[in-house]
MARLOVEX-873732 format. One record per residue: residue number from 1; x, y, z of N, C-alpha, C, O in turn. Coordinates in pm, 1 decimal, decimal comma. Layout:
<pts>
 resi      n_X      n_Y      n_Z     ca_X     ca_Y     ca_Z      c_X      c_Y      c_Z      o_X      o_Y      o_Z
  NUM        X        Y        Z        X        Y        Z        X        Y        Z        X        Y        Z
...
</pts>
This chain:
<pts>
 resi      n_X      n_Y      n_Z     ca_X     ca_Y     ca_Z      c_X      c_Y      c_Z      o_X      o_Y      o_Z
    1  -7100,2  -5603,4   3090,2  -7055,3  -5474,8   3049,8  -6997,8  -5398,4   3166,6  -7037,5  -5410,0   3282,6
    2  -6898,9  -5317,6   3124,6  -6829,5  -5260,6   3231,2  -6910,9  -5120,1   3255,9  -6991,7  -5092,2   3167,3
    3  -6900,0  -5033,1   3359,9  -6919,7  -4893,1   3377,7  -6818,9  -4798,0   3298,2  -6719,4  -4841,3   3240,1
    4  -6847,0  -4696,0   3301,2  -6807,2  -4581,3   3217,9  -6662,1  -4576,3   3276,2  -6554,3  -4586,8   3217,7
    5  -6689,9  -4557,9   3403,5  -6601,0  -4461,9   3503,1  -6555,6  -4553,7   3578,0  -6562,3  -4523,1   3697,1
    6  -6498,9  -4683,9   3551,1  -6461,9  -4799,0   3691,6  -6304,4  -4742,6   3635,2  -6271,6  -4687,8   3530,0
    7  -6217,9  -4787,9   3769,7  -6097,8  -4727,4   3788,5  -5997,1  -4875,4   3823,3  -6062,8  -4968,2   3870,3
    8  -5888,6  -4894,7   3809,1  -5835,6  -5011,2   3851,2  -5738,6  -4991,0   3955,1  -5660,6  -5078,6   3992,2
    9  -5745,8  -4846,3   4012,9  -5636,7  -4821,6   4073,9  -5744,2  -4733,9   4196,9  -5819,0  -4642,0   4163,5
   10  -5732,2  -4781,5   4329,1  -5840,7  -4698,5   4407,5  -5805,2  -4604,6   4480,4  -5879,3  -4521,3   4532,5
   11  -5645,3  -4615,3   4491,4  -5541,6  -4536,0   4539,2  -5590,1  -4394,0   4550,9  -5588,5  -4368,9   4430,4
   12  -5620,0  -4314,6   4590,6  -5634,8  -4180,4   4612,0  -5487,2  -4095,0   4581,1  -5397,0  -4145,2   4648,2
   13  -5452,5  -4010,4   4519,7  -5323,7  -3962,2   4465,2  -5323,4  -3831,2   4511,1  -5405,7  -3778,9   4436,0
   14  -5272,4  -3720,2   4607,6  -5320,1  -3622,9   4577,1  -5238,9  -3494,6   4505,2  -5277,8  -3380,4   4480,7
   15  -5139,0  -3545,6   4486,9  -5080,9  -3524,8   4383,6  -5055,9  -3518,0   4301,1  -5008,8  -3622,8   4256,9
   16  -5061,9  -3367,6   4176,2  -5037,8  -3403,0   4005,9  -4947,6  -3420,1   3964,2  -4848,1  -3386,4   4028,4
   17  -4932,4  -3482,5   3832,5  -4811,6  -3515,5   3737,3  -4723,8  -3440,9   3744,5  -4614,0  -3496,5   3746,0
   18  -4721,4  -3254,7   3754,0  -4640,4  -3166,5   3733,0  -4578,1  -3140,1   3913,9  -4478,8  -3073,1   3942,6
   19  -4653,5  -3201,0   3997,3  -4639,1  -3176,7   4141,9  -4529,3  -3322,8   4161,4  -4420,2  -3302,5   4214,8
   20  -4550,8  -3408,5   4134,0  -4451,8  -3531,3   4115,7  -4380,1  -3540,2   4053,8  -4315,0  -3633,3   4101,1
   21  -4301,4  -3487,9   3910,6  -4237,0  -3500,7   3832,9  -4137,0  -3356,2   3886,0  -4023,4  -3348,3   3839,3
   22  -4189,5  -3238,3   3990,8  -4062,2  -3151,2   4066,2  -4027,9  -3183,4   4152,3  -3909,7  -3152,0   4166,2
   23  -4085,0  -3260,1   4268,0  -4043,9  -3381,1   4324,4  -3872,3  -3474,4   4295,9  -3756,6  -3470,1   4337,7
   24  -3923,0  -3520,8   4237,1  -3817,6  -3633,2   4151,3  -3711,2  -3533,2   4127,9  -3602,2  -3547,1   4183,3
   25  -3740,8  -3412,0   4032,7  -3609,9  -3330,4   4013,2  -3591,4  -3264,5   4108,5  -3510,3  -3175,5   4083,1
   26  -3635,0  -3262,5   4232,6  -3598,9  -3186,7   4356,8  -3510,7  -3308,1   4421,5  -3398,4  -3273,2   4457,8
   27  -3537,7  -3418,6   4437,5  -3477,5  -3525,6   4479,1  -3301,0  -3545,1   4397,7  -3186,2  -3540,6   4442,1
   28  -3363,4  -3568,2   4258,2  -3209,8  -3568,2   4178,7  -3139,1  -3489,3   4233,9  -3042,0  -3525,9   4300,2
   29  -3179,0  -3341,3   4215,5  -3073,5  -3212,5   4271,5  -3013,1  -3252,7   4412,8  -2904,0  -3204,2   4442,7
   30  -3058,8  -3313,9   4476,4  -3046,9  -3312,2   4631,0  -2946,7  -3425,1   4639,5  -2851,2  -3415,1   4716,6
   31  -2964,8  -3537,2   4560,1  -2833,9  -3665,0   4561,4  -2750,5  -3581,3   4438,3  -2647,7  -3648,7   4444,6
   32  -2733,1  -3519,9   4371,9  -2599,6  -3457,4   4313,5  -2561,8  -3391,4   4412,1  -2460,6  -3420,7   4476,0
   33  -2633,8  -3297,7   4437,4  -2541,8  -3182,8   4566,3  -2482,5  -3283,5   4650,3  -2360,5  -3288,0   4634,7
   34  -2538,5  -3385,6   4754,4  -2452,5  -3488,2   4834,2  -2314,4  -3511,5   4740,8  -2208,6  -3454,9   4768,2
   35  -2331,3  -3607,8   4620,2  -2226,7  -3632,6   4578,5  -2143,6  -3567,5   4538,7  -2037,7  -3619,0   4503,0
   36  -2166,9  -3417,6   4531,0  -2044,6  -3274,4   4479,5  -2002,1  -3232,4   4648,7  -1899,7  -3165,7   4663,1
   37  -2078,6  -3270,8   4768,6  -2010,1  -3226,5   4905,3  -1901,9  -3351,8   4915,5  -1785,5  -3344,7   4955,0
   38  -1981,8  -3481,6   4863,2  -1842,9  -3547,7   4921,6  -1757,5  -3572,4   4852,3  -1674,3  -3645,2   4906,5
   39  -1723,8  -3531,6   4698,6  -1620,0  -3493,5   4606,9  -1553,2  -3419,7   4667,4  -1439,4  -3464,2   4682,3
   40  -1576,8  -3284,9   4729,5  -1569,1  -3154,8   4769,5  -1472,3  -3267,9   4889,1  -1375,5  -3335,7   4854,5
   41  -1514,3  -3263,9   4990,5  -1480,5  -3306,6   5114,3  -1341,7  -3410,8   5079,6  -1230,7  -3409,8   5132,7
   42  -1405,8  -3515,8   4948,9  -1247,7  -3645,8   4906,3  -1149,6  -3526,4   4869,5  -1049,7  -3521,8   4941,2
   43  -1160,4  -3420,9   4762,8  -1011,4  -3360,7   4726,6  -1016,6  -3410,9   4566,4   -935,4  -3384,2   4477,9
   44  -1135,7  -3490,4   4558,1  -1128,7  -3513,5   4389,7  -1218,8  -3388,5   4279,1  -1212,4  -3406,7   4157,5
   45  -1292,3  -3276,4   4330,4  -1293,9  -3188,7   4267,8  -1254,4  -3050,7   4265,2  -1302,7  -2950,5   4212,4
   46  -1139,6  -3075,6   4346,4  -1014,6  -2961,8   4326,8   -918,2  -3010,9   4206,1   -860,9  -2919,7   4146,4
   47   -898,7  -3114,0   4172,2   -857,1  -3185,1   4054,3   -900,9  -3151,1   3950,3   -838,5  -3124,4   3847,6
   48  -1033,8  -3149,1   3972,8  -1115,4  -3107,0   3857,8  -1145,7  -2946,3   3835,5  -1147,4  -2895,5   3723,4
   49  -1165,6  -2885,3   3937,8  -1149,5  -2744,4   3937,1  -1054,1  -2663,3   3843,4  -1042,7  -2582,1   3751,7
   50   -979,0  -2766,4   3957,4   -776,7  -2723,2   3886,8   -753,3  -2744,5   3739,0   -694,7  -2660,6   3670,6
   51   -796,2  -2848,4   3695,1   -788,8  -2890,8   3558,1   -882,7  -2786,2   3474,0   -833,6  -2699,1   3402,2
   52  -1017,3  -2804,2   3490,5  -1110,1  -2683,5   3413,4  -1060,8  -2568,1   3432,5  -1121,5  -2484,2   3365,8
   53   -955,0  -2513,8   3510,6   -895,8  -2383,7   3474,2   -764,9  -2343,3   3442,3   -719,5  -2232,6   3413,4
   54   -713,1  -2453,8   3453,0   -593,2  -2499,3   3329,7   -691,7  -2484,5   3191,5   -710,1  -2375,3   3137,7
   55   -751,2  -2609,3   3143,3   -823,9  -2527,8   3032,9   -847,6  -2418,3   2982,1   -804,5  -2377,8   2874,1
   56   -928,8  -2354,3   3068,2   -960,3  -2241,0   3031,5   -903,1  -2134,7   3001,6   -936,2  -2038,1   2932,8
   57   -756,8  -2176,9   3096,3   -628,9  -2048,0   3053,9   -575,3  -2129,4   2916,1   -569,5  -2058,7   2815,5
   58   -544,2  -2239,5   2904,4   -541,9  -2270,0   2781,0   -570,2  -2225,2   2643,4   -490,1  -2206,5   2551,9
   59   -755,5  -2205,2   2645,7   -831,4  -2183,2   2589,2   -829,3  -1993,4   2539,8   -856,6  -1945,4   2429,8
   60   -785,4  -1919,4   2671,3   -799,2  -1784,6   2666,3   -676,6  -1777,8   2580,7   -698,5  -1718,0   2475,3
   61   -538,3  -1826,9   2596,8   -431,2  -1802,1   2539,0   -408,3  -1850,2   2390,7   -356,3  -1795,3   2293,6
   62   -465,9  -1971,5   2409,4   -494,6  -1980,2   2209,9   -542,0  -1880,7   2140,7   -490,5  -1834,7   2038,9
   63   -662,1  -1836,4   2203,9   -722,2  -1703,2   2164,9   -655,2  -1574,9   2110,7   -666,7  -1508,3   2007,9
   64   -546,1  -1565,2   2274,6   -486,6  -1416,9   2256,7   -392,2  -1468,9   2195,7   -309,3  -1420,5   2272,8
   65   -294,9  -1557,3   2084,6   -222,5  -1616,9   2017,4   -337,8  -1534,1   1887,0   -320,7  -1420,0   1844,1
   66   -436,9  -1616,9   1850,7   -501,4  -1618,7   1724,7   -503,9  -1460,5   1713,9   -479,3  -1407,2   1605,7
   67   -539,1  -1372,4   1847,2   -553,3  -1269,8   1818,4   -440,5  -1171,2   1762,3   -449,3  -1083,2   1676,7
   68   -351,6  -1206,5   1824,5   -221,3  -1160,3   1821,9   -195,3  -1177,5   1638,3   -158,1  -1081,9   1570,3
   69   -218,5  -1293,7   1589,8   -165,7  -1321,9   1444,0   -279,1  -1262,8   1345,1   -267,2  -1270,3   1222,8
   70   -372,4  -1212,8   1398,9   -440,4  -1130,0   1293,6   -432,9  -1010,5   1312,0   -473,6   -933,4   1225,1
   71   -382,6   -967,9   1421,7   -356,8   -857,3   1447,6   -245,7   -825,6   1392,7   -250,6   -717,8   1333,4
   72    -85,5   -912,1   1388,3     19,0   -869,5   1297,4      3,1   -893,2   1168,1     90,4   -845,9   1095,3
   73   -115,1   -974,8   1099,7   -161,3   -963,7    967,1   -202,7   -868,4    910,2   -166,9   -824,5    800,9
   74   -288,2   -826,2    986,9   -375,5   -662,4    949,8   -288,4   -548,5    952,9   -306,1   -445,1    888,4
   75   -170,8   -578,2   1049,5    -84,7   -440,7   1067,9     24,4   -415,0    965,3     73,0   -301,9    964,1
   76     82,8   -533,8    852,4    125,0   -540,1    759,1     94,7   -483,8    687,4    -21,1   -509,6    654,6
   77    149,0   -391,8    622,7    112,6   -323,9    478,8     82,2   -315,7    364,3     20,6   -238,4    290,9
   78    164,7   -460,7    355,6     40,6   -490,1    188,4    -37,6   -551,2    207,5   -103,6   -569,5    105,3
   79    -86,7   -616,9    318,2   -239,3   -647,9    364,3   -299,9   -493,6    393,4   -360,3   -449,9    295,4
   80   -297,7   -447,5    451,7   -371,5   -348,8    478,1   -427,5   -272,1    348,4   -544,9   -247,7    320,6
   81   -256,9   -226,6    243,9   -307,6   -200,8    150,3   -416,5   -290,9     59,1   -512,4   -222,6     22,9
   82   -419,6   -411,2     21,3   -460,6   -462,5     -9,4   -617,7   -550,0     32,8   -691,6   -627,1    -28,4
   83   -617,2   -505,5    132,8   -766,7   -508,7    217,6   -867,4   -376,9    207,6   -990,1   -369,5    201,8
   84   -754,5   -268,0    208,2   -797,8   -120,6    250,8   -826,9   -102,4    379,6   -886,8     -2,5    419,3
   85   -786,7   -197,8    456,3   -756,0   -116,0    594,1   -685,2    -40,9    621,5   -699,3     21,4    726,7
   86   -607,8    -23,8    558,3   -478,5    142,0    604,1   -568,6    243,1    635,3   -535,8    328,8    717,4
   87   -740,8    246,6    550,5   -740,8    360,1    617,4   -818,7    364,5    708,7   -899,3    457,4    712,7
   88   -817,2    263,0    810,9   -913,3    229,7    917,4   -829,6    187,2   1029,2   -863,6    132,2   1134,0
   89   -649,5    242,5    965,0   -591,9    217,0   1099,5   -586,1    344,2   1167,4   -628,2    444,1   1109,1
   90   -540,1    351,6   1280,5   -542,1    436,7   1357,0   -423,0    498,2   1330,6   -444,7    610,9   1286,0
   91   -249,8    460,6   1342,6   -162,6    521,1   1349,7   -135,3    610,6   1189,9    -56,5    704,2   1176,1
   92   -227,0    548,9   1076,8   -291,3    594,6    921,8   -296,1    729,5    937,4   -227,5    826,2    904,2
   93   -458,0    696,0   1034,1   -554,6    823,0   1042,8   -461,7    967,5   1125,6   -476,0   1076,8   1070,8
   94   -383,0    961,6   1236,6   -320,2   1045,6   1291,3   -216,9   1074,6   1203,0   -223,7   1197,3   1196,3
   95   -146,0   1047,5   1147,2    -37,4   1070,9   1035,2    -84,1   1074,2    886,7     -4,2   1073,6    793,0
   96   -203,9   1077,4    873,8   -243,0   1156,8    718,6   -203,6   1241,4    652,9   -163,7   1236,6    536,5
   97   -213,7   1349,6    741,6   -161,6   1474,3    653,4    -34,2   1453,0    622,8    -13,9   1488,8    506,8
   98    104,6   1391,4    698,4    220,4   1321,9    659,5    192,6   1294,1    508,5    211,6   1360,7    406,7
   99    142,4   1175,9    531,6    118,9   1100,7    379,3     43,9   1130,3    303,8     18,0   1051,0    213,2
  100     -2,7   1220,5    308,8   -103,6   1329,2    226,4      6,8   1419,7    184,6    -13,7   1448,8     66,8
  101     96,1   1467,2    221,0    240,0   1526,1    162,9    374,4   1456,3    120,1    449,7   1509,1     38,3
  102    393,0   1371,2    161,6    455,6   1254,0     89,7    380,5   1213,7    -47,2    437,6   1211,4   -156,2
  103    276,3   1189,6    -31,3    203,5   1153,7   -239,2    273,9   1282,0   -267,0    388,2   1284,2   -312,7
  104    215,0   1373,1   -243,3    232,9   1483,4   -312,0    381,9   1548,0   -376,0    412,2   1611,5   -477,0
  105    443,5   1502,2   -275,5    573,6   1533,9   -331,7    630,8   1430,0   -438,5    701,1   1459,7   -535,1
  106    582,0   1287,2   -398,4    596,9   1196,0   -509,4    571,3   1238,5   -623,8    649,3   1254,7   -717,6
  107    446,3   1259,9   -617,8    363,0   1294,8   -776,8    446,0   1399,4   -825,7    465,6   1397,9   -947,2
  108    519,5   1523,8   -734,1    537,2   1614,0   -806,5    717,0   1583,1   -845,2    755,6   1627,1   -953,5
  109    812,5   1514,1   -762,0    896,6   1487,7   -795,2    889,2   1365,7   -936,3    993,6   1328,9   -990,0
  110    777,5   1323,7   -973,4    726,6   1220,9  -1101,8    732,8   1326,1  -1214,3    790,2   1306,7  -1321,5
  111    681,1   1416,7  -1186,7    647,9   1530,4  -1293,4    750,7   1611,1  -1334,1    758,2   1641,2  -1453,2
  112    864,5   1667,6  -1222,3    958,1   1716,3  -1237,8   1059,6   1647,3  -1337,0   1119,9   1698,0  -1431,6
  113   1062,3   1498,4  -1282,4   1126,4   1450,1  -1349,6   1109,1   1370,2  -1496,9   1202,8   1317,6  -1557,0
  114    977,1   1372,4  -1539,3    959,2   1329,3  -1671,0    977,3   1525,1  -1724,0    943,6   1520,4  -1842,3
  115    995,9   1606,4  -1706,8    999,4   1755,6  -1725,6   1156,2   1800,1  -1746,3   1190,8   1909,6  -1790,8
  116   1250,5   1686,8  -1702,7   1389,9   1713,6  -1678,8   1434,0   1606,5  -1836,8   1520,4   1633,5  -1920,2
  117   1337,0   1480,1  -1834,7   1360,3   1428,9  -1935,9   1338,1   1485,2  -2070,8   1423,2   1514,3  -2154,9
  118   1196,4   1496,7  -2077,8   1164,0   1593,7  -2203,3   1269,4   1737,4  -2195,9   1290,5   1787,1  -2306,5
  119   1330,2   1801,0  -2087,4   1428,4   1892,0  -2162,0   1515,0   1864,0  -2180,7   1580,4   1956,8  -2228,3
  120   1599,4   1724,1  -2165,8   1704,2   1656,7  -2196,9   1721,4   1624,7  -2349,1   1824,5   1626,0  -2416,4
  121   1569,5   1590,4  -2391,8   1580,6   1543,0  -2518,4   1554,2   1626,9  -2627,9   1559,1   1606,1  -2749,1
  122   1519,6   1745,7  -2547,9   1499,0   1889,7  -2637,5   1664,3   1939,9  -2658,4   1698,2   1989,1  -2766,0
  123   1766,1   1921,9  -2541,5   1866,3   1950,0  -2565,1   1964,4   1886,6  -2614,0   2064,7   1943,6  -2657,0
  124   1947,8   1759,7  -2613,5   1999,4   1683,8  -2697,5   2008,0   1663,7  -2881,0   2103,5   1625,4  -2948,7
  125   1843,5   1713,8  -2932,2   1802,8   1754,1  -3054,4   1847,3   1866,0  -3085,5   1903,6   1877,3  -3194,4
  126   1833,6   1985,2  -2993,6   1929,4   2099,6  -3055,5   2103,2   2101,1  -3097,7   2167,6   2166,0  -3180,1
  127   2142,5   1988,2  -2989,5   2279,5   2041,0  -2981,3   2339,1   1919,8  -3097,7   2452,6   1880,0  -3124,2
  128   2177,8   1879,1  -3159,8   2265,8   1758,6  -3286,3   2255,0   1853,2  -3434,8   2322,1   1850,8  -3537,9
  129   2141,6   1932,7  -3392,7   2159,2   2035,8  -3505,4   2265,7   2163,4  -3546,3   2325,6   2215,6  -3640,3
  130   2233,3   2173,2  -3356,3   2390,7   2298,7  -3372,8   2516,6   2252,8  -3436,5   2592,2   2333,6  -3490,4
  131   2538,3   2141,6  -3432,7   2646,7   2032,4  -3468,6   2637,2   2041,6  -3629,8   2730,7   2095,9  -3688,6
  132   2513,3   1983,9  -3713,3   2487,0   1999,1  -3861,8   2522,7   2148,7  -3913,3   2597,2   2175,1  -4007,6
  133   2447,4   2248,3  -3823,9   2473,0   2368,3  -3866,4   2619,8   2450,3  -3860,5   2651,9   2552,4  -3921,3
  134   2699,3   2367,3  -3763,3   2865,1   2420,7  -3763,0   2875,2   2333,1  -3862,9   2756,0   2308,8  -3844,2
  135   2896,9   2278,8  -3930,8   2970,7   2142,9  -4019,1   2920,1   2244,0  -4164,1   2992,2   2277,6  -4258,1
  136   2783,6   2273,6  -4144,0   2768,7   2350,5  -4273,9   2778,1   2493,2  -4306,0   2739,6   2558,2  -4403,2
  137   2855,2   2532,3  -4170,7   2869,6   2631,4  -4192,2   3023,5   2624,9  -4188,4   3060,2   2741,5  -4203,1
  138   3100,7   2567,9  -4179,4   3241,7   2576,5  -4229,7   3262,1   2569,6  -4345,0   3336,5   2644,0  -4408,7
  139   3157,2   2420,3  -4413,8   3179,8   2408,7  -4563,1   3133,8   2549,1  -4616,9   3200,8   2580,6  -4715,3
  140   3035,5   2647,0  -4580,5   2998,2   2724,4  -4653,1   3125,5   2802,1  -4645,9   3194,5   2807,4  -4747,8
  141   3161,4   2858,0  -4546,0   3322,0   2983,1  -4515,1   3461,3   2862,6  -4639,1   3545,1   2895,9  -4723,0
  142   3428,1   2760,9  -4597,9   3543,5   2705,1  -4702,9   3501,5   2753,7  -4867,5   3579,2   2805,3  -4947,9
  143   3382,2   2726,8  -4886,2   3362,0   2779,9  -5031,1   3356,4   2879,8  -5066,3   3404,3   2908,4  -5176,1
  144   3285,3   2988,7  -4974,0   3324,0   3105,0  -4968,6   3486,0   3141,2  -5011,0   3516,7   3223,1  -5097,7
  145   3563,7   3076,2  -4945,1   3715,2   3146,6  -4924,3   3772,2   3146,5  -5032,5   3848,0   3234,7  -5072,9
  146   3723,9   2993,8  -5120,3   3806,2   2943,3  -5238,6   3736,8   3001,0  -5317,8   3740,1   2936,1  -5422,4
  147   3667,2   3098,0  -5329,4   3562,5   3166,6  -5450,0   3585,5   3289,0  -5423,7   3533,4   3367,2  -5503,2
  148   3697,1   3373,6  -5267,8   3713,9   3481,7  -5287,2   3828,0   3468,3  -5207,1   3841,6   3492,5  -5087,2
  149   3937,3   3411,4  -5319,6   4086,5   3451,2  -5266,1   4166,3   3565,5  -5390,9   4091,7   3555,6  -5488,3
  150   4219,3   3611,5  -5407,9   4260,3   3769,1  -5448,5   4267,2   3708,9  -5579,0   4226,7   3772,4  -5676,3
  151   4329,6   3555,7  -5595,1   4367,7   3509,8  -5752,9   4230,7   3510,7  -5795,2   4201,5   3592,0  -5882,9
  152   4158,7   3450,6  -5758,5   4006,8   3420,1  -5813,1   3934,8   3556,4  -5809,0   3852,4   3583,5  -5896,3
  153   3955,5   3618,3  -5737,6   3865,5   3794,0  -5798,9   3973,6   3854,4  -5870,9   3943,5   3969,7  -5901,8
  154   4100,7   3817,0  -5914,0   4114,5   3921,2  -6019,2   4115,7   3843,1  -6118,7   4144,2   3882,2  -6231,9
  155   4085,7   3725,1  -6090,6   4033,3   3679,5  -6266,7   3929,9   3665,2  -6287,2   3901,4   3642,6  -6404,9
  156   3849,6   3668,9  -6214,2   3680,5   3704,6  -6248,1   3666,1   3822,3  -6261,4   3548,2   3856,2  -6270,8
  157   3771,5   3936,1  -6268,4   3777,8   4083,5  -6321,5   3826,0   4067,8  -6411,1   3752,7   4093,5  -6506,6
  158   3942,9   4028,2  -6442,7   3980,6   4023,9  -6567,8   3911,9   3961,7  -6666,8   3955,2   3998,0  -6776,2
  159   3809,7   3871,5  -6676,4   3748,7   3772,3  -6743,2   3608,7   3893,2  -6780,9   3546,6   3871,6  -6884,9
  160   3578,8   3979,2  -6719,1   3507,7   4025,2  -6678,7   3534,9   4183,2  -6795,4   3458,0   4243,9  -6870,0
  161   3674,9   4200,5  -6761,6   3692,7   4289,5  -6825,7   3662,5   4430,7  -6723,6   3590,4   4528,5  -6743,1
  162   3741,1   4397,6  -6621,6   3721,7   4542,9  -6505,4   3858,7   4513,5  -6458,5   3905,8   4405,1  -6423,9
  163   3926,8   4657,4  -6464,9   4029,8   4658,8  -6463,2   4050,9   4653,6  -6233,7   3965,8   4699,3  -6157,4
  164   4160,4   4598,1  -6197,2   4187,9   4576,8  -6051,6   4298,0   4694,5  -6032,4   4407,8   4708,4  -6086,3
  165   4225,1   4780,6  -5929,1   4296,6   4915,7  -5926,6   4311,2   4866,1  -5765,1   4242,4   4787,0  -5700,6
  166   4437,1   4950,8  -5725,0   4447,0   4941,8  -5575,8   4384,2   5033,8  -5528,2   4360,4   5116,0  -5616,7
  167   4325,1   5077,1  -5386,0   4299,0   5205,0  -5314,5   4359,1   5315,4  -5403,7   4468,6   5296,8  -5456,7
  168   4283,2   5441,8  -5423,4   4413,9   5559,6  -5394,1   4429,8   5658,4  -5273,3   4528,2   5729,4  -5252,2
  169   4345,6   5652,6  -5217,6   4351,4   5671,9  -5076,0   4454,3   5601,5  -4996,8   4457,7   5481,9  -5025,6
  170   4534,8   5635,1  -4910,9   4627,6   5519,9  -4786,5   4551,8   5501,9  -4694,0   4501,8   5607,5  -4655,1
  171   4509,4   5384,0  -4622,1   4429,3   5400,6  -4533,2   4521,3   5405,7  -4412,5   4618,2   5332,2  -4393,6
  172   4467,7   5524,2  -4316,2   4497,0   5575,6  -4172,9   4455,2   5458,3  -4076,2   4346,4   5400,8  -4072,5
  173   4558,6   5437,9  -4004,7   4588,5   5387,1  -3871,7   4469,6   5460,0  -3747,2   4508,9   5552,9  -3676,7
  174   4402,6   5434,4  -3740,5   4310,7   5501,6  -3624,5   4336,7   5432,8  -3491,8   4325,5   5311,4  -3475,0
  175   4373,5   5523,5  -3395,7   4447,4   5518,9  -3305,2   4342,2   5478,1  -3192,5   4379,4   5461,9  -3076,3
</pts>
């Protein structure tokens, strides 16, 4: 039978797991840094420098591109209208009262002019009647005339039996 506590390793360690394992990553760090001085020193990570900031201007300018095209999206007007950002633009908000008088005159030049129509068609209806009412009023003066021309009242006197006397008075010229 073995003991509780026998060990196979007699080594004395005095070092813990967490004391050896920063070690090792103190070591790693220390052979990268060498190999980034003598990159540094060859001229092969100015290449790389150079390149990662080519990228990156790359990267910034796609950006200010993307930005740029939503920005002339949003600034369009029937997007805006149609989003309701118009009224969350700025050059909107300073020129309101503008277009707060522009509706207004719209609306009221809308009104004026359905107001010009309806009296168009009011004058149009009168002036078809004034029209009926001359037409019947000639026929009336025509029947009138032929029912009182001198032959026709003195034979509706004579028929009548009333004798047709002239004036006896002369009538005076009034000056």
């Amino acid at each position: 039978m073995k003991p509780e506590y026998e060990h196979d390793n007699d080594e004395f360690n005095p070092l813990s797991d967490e004391e050896l394992r920063q070690m090792e990553e103190d070591d790693e760090f220390r052979r990268r840094v060498r190999r980034e001085v003598l990159r540094m020193q060859s001229g092969d990570a100015d290449e790389d420098i150079e390149r990662d900031r080519e990228e990156q201007a790359e990267q910034e300018r796609e950006e200010q591109e993307r930005e740029e095209q939503r920005r002339k999206r949003r600034s369009r007007l029937f997007w805006q209208l149609f989003s309701g950002n118009i009224l969350v633009n700025k050059s909107v908000a300073d020129n309101y009262r503008y277009f707060a008088a522009i509706a207004v005159m719209c609306f009221v030049s809308i009104a004026v002019m359905f107001m010009v129509l309806y009296a168009d068609m009011r004058y149009s209806r009168m002036e078809r009647e004034l029209k009926l009412a001359r037409e019947r009023s000639i026929r009336y003066q025509e029947q009138f005339y032929s029912r009182t021309t001198h032959a026709a009242v003195k034979q509706e006197l004579e028929r009548r039996g009333i004798p047709l006397q002239d004036p006896t008075k002369t009538s005076e010229v009034v000056e």
